[in-house]
N, C-alpha and C positions, 0 to 999 in steps of 0.2 A: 218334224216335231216342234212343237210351240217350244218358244222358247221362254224361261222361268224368270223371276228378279230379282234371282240371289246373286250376285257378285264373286267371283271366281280372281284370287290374288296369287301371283305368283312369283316365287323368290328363289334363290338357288341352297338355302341350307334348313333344317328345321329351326334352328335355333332365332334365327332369323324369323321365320315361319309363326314361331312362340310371339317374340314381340312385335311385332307387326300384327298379328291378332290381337295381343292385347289391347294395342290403342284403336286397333278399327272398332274395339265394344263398346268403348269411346265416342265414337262420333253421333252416336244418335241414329234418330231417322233414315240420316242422308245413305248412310251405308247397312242397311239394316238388312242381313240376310248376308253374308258372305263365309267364300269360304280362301282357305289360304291353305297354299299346297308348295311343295317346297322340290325343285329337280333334285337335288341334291349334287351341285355341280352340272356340267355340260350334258346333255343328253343324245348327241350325234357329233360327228368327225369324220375324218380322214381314216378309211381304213386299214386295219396293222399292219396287213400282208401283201399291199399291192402299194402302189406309186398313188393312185387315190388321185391324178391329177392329168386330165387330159393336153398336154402341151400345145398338142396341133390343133386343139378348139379353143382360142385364146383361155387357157391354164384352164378348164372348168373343174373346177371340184367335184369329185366322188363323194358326198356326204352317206355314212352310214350311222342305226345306232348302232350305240356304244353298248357293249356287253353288259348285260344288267338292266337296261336302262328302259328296254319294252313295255316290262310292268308300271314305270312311272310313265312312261305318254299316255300307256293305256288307260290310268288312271286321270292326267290332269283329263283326257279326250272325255271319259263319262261325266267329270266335275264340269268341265263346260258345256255339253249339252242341256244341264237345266240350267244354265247362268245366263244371265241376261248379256252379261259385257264380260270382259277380261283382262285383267290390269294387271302389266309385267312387270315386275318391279323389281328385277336384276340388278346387280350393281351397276352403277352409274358411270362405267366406264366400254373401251372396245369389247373386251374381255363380258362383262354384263350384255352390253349391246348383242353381242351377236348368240349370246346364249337365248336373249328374250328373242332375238331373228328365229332361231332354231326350233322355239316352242310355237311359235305363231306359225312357220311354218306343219307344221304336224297335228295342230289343232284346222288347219284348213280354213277353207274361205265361209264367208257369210254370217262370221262373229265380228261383235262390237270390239276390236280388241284395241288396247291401249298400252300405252308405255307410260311407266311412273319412275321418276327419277326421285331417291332419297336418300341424299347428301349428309343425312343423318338420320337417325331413327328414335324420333321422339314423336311427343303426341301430336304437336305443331307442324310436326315437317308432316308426317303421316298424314292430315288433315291437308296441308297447304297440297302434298304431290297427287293426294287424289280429287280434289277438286280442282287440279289443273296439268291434267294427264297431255302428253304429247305421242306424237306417233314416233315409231322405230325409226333414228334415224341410218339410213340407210350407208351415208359414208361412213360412218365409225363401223356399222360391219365391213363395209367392201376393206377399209384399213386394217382390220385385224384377220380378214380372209386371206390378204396379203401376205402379211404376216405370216401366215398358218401355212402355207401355202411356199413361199420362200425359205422356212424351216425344213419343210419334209421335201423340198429338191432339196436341198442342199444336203439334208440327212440321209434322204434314201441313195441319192447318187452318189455322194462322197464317201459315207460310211466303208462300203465293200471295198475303196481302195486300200481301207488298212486294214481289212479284215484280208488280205491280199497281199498285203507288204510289211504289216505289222504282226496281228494274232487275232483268231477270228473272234467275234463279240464286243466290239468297240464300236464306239460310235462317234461320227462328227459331229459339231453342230454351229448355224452361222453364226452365232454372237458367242456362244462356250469358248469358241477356238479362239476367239480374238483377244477373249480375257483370260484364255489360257495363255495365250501369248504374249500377252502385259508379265505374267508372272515369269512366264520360263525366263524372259529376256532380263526383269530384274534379278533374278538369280543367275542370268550371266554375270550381270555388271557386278554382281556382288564376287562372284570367282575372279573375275578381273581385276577386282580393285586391288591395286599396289597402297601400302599404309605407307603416309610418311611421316618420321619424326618429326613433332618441334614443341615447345615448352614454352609455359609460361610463368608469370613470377606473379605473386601477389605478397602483399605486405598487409601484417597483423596490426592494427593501429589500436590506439587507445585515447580517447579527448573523451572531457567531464562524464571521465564513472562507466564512460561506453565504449565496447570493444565493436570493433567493423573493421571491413577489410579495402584496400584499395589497390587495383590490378594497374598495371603496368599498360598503357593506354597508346603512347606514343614514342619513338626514338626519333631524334631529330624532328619531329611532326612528320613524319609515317608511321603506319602501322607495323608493330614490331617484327621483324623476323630473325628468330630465334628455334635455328634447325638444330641445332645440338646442345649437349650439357655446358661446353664448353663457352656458347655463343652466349647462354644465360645466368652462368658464373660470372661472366665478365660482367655482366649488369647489375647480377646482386655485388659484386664486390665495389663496382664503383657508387653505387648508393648505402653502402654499410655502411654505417658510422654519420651517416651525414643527416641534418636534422628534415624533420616532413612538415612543411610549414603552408598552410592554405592561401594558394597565388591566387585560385579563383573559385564562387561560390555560384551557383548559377540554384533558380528556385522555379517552378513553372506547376499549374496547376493543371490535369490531365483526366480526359474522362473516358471513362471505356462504355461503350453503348450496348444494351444488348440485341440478341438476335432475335430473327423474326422468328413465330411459331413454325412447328415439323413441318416438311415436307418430306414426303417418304423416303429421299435419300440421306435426309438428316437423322431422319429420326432413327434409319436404322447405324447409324453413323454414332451419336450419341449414346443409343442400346448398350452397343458393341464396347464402346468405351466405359462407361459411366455400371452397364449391372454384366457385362459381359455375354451378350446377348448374341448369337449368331443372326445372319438376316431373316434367314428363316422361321427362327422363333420368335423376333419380332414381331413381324408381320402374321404370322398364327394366332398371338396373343393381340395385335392389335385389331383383329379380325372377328376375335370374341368381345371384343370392347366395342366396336361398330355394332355387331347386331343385338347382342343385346346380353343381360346380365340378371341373374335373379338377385336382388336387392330389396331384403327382408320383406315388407309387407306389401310393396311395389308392386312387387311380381317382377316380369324384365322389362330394363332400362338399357336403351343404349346411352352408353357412353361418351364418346367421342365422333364429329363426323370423320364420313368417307379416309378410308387412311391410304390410298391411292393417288396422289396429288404431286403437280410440277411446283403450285402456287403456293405465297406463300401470302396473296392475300383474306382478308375476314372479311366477312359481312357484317354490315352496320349493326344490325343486332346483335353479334357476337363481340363487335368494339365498344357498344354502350352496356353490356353487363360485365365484361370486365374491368370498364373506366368505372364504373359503378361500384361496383365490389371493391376495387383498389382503393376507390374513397369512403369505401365504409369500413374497412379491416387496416389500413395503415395510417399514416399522417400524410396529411397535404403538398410535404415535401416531396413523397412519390409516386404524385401522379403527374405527366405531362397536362400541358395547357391543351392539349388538341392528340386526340389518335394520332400514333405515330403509324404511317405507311410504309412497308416495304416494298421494293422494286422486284419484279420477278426476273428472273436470268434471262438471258436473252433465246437459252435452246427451252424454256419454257412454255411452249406455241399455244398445245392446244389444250394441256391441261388447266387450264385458267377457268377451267367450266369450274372447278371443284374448289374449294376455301382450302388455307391450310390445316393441316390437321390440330385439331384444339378440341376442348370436352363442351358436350352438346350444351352442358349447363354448367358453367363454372364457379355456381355456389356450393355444389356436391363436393367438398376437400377431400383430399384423398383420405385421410385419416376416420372421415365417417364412414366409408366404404372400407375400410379395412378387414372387416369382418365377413363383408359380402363376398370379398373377391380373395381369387387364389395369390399366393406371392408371387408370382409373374405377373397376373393382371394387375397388381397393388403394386409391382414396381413398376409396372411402363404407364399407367395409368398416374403415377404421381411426377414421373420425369415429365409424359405431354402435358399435365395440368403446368407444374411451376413453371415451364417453358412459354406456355402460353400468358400467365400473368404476367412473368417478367421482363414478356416480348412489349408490352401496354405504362413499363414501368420510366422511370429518371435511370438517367447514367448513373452510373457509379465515379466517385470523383475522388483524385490521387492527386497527395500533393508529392511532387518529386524532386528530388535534391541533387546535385551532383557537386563534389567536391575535386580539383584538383589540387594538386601533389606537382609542381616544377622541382627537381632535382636536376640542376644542368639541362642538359638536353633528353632527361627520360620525364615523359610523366606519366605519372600515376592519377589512376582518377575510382571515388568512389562513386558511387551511384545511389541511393534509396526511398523507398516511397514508403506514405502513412494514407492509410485510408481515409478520408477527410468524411464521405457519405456515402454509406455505400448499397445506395439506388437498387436496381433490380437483383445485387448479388443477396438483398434480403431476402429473396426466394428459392432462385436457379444460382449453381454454376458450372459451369462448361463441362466438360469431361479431359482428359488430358491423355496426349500417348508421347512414350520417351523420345519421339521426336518431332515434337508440337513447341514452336518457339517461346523463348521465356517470354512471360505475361507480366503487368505491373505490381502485381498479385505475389510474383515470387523474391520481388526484391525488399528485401530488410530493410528498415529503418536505420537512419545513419545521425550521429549528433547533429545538433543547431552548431555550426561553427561559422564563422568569421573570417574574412580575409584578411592572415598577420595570424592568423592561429598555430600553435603549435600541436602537433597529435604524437605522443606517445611510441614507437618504433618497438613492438613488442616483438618481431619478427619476420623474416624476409624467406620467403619461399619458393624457389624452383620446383617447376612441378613438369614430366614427363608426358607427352600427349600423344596420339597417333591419329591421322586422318580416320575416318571409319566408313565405311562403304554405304550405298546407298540402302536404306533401312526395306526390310522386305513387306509385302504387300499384308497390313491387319485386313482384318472384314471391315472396321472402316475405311481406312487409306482406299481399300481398291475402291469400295463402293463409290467414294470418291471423286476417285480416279475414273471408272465410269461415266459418273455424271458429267464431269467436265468436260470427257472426250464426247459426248453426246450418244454414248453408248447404252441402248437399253431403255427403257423408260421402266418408269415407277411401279409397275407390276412385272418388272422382267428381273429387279434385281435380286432379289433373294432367290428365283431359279439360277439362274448362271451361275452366283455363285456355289449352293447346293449342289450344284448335277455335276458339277467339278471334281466335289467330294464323294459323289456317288459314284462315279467313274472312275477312281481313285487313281486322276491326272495331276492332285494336289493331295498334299496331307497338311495339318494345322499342327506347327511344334514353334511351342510358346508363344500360340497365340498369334502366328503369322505362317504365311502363305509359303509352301517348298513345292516347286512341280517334284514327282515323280518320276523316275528315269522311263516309265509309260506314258508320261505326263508330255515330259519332253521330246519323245520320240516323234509322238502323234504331234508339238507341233510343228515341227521340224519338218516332216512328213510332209504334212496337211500345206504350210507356208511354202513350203519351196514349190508345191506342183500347183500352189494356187494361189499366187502374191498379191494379185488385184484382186481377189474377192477376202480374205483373210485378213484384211489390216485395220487400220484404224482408221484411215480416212473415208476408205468405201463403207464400213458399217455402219459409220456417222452418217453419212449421205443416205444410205439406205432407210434409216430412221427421219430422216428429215423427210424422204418422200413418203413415207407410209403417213408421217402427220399433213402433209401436203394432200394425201387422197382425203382425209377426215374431212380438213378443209375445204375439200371440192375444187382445186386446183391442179388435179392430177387424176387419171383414171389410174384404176387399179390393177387392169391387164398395159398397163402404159410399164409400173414399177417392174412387172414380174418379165413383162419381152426386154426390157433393157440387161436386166439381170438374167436371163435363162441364155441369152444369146450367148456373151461372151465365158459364161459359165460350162455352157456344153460343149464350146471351143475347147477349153482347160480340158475338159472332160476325155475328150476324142484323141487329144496329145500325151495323154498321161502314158507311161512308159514304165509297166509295173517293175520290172528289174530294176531300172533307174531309181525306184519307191522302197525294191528291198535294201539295196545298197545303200540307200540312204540311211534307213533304220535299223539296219545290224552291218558289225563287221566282220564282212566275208572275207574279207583280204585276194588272196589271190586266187580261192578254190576254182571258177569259172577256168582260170588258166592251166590249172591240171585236168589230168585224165581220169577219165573213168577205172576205176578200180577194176570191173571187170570185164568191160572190152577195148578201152584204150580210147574211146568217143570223147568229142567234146562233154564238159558239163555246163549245164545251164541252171539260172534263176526260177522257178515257176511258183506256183501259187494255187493252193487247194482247199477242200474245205475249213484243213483245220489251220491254215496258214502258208507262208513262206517254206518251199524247200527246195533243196538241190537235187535235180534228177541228171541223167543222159540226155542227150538230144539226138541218141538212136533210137529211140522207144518208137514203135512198141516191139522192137527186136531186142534193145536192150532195157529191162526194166529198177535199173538201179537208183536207187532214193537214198537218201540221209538227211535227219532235218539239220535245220543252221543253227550250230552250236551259238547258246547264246552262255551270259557268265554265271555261273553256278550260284546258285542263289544259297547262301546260308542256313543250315537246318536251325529250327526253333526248338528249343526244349521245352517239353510239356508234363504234365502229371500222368500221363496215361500209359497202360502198361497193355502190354502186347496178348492177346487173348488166347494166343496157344503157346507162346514161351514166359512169357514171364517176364518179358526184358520192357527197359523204359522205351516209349515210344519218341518220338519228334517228328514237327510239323515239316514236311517237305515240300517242296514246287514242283510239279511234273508239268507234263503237256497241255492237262484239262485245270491246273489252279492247283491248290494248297490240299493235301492230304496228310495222313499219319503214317509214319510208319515205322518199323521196327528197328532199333540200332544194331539188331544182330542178322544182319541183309550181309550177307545172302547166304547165310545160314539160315535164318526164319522170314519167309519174302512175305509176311500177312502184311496187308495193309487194307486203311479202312476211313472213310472220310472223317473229317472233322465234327464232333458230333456238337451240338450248338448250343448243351443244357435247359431242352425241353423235353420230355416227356412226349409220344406219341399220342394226338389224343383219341383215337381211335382204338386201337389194341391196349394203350398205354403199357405196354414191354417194350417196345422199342424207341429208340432216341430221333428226333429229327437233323438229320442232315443234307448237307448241301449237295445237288446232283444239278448234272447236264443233261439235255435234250438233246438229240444230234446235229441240230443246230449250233448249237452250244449255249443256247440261253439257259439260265439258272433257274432252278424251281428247287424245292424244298420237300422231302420225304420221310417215311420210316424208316429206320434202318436196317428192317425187318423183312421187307420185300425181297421176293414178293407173297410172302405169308400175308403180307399185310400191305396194303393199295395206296395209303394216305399219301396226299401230296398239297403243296401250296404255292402257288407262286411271289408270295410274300414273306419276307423274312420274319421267321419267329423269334421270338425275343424271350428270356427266362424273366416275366414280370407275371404277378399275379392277379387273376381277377377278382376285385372287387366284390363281384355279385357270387360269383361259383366257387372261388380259390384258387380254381386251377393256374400251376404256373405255367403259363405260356400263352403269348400273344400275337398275330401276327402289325405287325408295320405295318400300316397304312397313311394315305396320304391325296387331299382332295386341295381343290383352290381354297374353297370357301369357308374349309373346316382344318385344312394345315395338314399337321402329322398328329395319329392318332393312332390307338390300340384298341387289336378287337380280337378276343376271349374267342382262344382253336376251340373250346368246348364248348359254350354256352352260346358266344355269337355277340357277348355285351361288348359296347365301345365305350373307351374310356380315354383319359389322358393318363399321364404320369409327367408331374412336374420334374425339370432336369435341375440338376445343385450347379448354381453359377459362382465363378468365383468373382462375386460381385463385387462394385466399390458402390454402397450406394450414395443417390445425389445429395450432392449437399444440401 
């Protein structure tokens, strides 16, 4: 078939799809005839139900599609038989890369096809990436096939040993487990920490008209140590009464610089802090800002470049409109003589391709867009703007003061600052968490005094203290803490953290990190039968080679034979009894007898987990499962449907059901119902069921009068379009978490109420 001259463009989300058409009507001529068509995320993988990975053909992947996913190949396949060329314009990272591999794949040979990289999504970039399209490059997929690929070993082979030792329906995973493991271990050290007393003393001063306070600095010229009431009495009593006279004044002028613009671990870092943002909604919301935004008469505009980035460098273009702007909206005091550069981190490698994240056009303030954008997009949109002017601005400049206090051999010393200029804080400031060190910012102003001065002695205070334990992991801290151990890159971290709490291995109480006694099990489990793949050092290394293959210094079946070798050693040695033992306590059961033939008993392992049988079977068939600790009944509102009596939420064998307080007198019991409505029959309620697998899906409660089912959790929210209440959970790369109407089929968001601080 002749081929036609329309242009065929391909991206992975609609919305995307929208502004990218927009500016290609834009270009004129050169692009005139085009069409843009959107995957809507990945469109083939690793298959659900098999290993999908042949080991003994160096690792080859099974690629299949993806359920759904037929009618969109089928569809870009007929768009590009009248197209002349084909221009993939995936995100611009592994993850993009190997998405556009996938389609060029499937579309077949004998097409013009092309890769368009865009770093942003405006009319310039639009225009610059397709008149200067490049081919797929090939290592960034062979690196994230790696990837993909060392995930489902590690998932598919590891998983069954605690669906075997622990309870069946869990899952491992290589990088989950190691930041599972960051957390269980700080929630050791925190049960470990012993508190120990000691006190400190400050003293109320008063000099010309101003009260400030001066702490207790030095004894003898060491630092005080003061372990009891006793130790610190003695100190206020030898300075009571005696005058506070300024021996030394010391003055020093001090500037705090600021930070460079986002990179994605900052930014979700920041988020977290600053509007109380999880990573995950971060990144959702900065996700809608990359592709694009309807903005009144516009149409859509993107917002901000690529928000997947190591870097935290800008392109000259983006340094000259901001030094520009800064000089047309401030005074001259705060601009720098010259762009200020930031250094990128040293585990920074390969993502240098990409700028740091910053708004495409930083004349757009956020306050004119306020009305376009939802309040999430309006707060993380005004945090990356004033982050990014303020990264282009003058320090901020503290004048600081310290006074000392000689009393004999104690001194006392105050400390305080005045803001002299204060440079980039007229835009941005920081975000803070209660255990982020004091800043120059939090110290009070102290009088102009003299040395020979006298200060006022308004009162002398002992004060009670206790060491306090190492602070537990926020969704900043860890994210953090990831980065630094060189754990994860920029599109990995708001999964690991998410699928943590999907797997409910962690819960979030106040805002910080608790493994779950599940939580901990699995890692205890997982680390003891597999120390060298599970830690911190080999993960790191592990990420260091996959950026090593991007770079073309490493083949890709090189990472996966190093790792699969000693990996299926672990594998072959595992000693499932050794696994239960670990994870529940049996105590001495093995060392008794069978109840009814007097036979050893033994550990074993079935579909639905860990139990004790005989080890005469199949003559003797006696079972018991392993008592584990009674789990607490929940009180609920729900009342028993043949007696009348209150129900409460129970834990059985299969998960959380309801059931009757007047057991075993009335035995009904009935799942947890989720407050949605059936939307099928609508008389019956959707509740949560297992498979005999044990995976979760979601049904009537009515069955089987009635058939419905979903493998998505339904939510009591209502649609927009229909009314109806109820939605199920959904969740893609490209388009985050999202809601889609059991009755109609509309998708929609519902913005979440954060307990925000917003930025200053």
């Amino acid at each position: 078939m002749a081929r036609g001259k329309t242009t065929l463009v391909v991206v992975e989300s609609p919305t995307k799809a929208k502004t990218v058409g927009k500016y290609l009507k834009n270009l004129g001529n050169e692009f005139k005839g085009f069409t843009v068509k959107a995957t809507v995320g990945h469109i083939r993988d690793l298959p659900q139900r098999e290993l999908g990975v042949d080991v003994d053909n160096n690792f080859a992947p099974k690629y299949v599609t993806i359920r759904g996913k037929a009618k969109t190949i089928a569809e870009l396949k007929r768009a590009a038989e009248s197209a002349g060329s084909v221009y993939l314009a995936t995100d611009p990272d592994r993850e993009g890369e190997a998405i556009a591999w996938h389609v060029a794949e499937q579309l077949g040979s004998g097409l013009d096809i092309r890769r368009v990289l865009l770093h942003e999504i405006t009319k310039d970039a639009v225009r610059a990436a397709m008149r200067s399209p490049v081919q797929i490059d090939d290592r960034k997929v062979e690196a994230q096939q790696a990837r993909r690929i060392l995930d489902r070993l590690v998932g598919y082979k590891a998983s069954p040993l605690l669906w075997k030792s622990v309870k069946t329906g869990l899952s491992a995973g290589r990088v989950q487990t190691v930041a599972l493991r960051l957390i269980v271990e700080r929630e050791q050290a925190v049960r470990a920490f012993e508190p120990k007393e000691y006190w400190t003393i400050e003293a109320d001063l008063e000099a010309k008209r101003k009260k400030f306070q001066a702490k207790l600095h030095k004894v003898g010229g060491k630092k005080p140590n003061l372990p009891t009431k006793a130790a610190a009495s003695k100190v206020v009593n030898a300075v009571t009464g005696k005058p506070f006279t300024v021996t030394a004044v010391s003055r020093r002028k001090r500037r705090r610089f600021p930070f460079a613009a986002f990179t994605t671990s900052t930014l979700q870092q920041e988020a977290s802090k600053q509007l109380g943002f999880s990573s995950q909604r971060t990144m959702r919301v900065a996700q809608q800002l990359y592709e694009g935004l309807e903005i009144g008469s516009e149409g859509a505009v993107g917002l901000i470049t690529y928000m997947r980035t190591d870097s935290t460098r800008v392109a000259a273009s983006g340094l000259e409109a901001v030094r520009t702007f800064i000089a047309q909206t401030y005074e001259q005091d705060y601009l720098p003589e010259k762009p200020i550069i930031y250094a990128n981190k040293k585990s920074a490698r390969t993502q240098d391709a990409h700028e740091a994240i910053r708004p495409a056009d930083v004349t757009r303030r956020p306050e004119q867009l306020k009305k376009s954008l939802s309040p999430d997009q309006f707060k993380l949109y005004q945090l990356i703007w004033r982050r990014f002017v303020a990264s282009q601005m003058m320090p901020a400049v503290y004048d600081t003061t310290t006074i000392d206090f000689e009393i004999g051999k104690y001194l006392f010393r105050a400390t305080g600052s005045i803001v002299l200029f204060n440079g980039y804080h007229a835009v941005y400031h920081e975000g803070r968490e209660a255990e982020d060190p004091q800043t120059l910012e939090d110290l009070k102003p102290v009088p102009a005094l003299q040395e020979g001065d006298a200060a006022k002695v308004r009162q002398i205070t002992p004060t009670q203290h206790f060491t306090e334990p190492p602070p537990r992991y926020s969704e900043a801290s860890l994210v953090k803490e990831l980065e630094e151990l060189g754990i994860g890159r920029p599109s990995t971290y708001s999964s690991i953290v998410s699928t943590l709490r999907q797997r409910d291995y962690v819960v979030i109480e106040h805002r910080r990190f608790q493994p779950t006694e599940l939580g901990e099990t699995v890692a205890r489990v997982m680390i003891s039968r597999f120390p060298d793949i599970f830690n911190v050092e080999f993960t790191s290394e592990m990420e260091n080679e996959l950026d090593r293959v991007e770079e073309g210094d490493l083949q890709w079946t090189d990472v996966l034979r190093n790792f699969y070798g000693p990996f299926a050693e672990a594998l072959a040695n595992v000693d499932t009894a050794a696994m239960i033992r670990e994870a529940h306590d049996v105590g001495d059961i093995e060392k008794e007898p069978c109840p009814e033939c007097g036979g050893k008993l033994t550990l074993k392992s079935g579909r639905f987990g860990p139990f004790v049988a005989c080890a005469n079977y199949p003559e003797c068939r006696f079972t018991k499962p392993i008592k584990r600790d009674k789990v607490p009944d929940r009180p609920t509102d729900e009342v028993c449907r043949e007696c009348g009596a209150p129900m409460v939420i129970k834990t059985g064998r299969y998960g959380e059901f309801l059931a009757c307080t007047q057991y075993p007198k009335c035995k009904h019991t009935r799942p947890i119902p989720l407050g949605v409505k059936c939307p099928d029959c609508e008389k019956g309620e959707l509740v949560a069921r297992r498979t005999r697998r044990g995976r979760t899906f979601y049904g009537c409660s009515r069955y089987p009068d009635c058939e419905f089912s979903s493998w998505f959790l339904p939510k009591p929210v209502p649609c927009p379009v229909c009314g109806f209440v109820g939605a199920e959970q959904r969740s893609t790369k490209t388009r985050g978490d999202f809601l889609r109407c059991l009755k109609c089929g509309n998708e929609f968001v519902v913005e979440e109420e954060a307990p925000a601080t917003a930025a200053k």
